[in-house]
N, C-alpha and C positions, 0 to 999 in steps of 0.2 A: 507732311500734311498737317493739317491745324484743327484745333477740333473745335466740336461746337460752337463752345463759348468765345473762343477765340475769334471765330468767323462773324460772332454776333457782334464783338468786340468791335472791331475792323468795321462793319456796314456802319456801327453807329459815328463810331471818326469821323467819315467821309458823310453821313447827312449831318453832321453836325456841321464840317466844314465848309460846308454849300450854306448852312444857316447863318454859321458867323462871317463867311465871306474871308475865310481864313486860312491858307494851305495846312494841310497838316503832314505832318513827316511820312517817307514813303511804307507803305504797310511792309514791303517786303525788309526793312531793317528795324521795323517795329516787332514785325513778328519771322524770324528767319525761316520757317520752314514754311512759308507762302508758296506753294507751288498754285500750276494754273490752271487744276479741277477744284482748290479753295477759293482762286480769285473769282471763277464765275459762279461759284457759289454766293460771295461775301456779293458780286453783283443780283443776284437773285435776293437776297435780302435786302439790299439798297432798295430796290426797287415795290418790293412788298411793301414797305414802308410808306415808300410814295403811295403805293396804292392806296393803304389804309388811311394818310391820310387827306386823299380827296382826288388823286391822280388817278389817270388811265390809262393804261398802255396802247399807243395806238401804231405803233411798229414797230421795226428796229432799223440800226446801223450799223453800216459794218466798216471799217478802220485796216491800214495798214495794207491797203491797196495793190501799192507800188513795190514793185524793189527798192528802190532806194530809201522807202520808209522799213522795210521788214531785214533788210541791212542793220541799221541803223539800232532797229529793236533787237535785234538777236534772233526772231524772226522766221521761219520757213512759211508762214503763214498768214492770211488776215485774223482782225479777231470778231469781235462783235459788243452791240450794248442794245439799248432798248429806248427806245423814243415813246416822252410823256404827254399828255395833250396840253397840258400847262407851259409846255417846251417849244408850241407850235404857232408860228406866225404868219402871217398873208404877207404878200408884196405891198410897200407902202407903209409897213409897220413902223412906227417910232419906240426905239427898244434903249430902257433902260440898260444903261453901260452896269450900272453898280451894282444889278441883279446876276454878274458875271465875276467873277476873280480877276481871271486875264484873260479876257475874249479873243478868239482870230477867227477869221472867216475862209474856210476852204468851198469850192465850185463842184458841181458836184450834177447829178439828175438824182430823180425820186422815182421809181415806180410803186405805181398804184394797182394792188392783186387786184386782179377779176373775179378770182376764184380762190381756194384754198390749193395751199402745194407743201408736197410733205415727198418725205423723201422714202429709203433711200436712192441713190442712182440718181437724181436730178440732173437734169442736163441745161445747157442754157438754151436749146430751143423749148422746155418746159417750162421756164421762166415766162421766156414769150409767150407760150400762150396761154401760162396764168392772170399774164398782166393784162390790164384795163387800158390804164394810162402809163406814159412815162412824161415828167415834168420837170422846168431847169426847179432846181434848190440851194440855196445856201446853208452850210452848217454851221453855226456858232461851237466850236470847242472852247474846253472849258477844264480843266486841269484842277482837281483839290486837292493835289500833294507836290510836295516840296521836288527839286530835281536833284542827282539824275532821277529820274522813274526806269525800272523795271518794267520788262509788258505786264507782269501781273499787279503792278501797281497801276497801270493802264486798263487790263480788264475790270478791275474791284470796281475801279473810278466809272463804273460803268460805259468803258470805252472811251472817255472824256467826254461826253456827251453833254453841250451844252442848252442848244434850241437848234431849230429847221425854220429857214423861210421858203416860202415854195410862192413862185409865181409864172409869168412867163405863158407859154402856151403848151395844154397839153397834147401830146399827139399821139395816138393807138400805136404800137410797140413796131408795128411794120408798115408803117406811113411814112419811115425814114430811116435810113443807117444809122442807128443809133451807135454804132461806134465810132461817127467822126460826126460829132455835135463838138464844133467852138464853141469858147468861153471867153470873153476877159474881163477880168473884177476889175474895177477902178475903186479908188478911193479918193476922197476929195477932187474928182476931175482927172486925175492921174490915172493910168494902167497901171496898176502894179503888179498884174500876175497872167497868164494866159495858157490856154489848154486845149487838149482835146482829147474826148472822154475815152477812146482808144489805149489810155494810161492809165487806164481802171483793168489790170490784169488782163489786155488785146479785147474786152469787150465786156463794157458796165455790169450785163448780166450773168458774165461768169461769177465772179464778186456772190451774187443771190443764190446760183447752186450751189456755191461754196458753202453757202450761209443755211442750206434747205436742209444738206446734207447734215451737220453739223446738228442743226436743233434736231432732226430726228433720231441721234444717239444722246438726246434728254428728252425723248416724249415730249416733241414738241413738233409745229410747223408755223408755214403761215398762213395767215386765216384773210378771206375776200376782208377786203376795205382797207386793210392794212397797210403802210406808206415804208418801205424801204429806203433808205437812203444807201444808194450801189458804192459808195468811196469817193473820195476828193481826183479829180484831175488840175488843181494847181498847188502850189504852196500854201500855206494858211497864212494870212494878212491879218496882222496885229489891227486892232479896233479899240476908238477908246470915246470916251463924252463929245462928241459935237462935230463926229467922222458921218460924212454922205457916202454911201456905200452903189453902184449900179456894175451889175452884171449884165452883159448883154451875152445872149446865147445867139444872135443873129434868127435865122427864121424860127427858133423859138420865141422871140422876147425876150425879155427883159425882165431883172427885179430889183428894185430899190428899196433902200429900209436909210434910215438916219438912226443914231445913236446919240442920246442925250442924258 
């Protein structure tokens, strides 16, 4: 475990590193005794920061989905980070590249709370019928440490959390099986990635009990208006200055963003 000053130590790296636009080395060989009740610690610090100065929390994300990403990570679990309003873009956005390190774009949906939900025992039929909306989303991740990373060099990074574009159409959470909503990302005219949101743990909303559960072992939940991002159902697609980006979710819509 790491102590105070340590963990203060660590948040300031990582907003530093988002200001110079600079990887910095992994916290966990920075500081060896990083375990992952200090990395979402050092994330709860990142993030006050933003707040104070000028940011507002206006949901979270949660990461690491799949098997084959929690594989990868070492892993038995998703994680989580926290989505800023300064972070959030409409369909049709033209998004600075250099306000990013190394950009990729993973596919994704978003639920929008109706209501406040707190755990414990969340189920994902409680999800549902906390939800309002569910709507297609792109994630911009966003990495500000050096590789390999550790997960707990991944939690601190608050998740990698880049930006959310959110467009397309939303539809009430039982106006369709949301667990086979298609995807495919193009880039420049090209497919390069395709999905179906069924590869979000057999069902997008499990992902959010996971998530309900979890904040309620730190006094927390989530609160109506709040925007969810449930995990990526394709691979992340590298983006970089002068990349046309369109997602089509089929009878959701669509969303387009450019990169310049």
């Amino acid at each position: 475990m790491l102590s105070d000053e340590e963990r203060r130590r660590c948040a300031e790296d990582l907003l530093r590193a988002a200001r110079e636009r600079k990887p910095i080395p992994q916290p966990s060989r920075t500081f060896p005794g990083l375990q992952i009740e200090d990395a979402y610690r050092i994330q709860d610090l990142w993030v006050q920061a933003r707040i104070e100065g000028g940011a507002r929390m206006v949901g979270h994300k949660i990461g690491l989905t799949s098997r084959a990403m929690q594989v990868a990570s070492k892993m038995t679990e998703p994680d989580y980070g926290r989505i800023l309003d300064d972070a959030l873009y409409n369909d049709g956005a033209q998004i600075r590249a250099e306000a990013f390190l190394k950009p990729r774009l993973e596919v994704e949906l978003a639920f929008i709370m109706g209501e406040d939900l707190e755990g414990p025992g969340t189920r994902i039929y409680d999800v549902m019928r906390a939800t309002e909306f569910v709507v297609p989303a792109l994630e911009i991740i966003d990495y500000r440490t050096e590789v390999p990373r550790a997960i707990t060099d991944t939690i601190a990074d608050n998740a990698a959390f880049g930006a959310i574009v959110v467009g397309g159409r939303p539809i009430r959470p039982m106006d369709a099986d949301i667990r086979w909503v298609g995807a495919t990302l193009s880039r420049n005219g090209l497919i390069e990635e395709s999905g179906v949101s069924a590869a979000v743990m057999g069902h997008p909303a499990a992902g959010i009990a996971w998530l309900v559960n979890k904040l309620h072992a730190v006094d927390a939940k989530l609160e109506k208006g709040q925007i969810v991002l449930s995990g990526s159902f394709t691979r992340p697609v590298d983006v970089k200055a002068g990349d046309v980006i369109h997602a089509d979710y089929g009878p959701l819509g669509a969303i387009g963003v450019s990169f310049h």
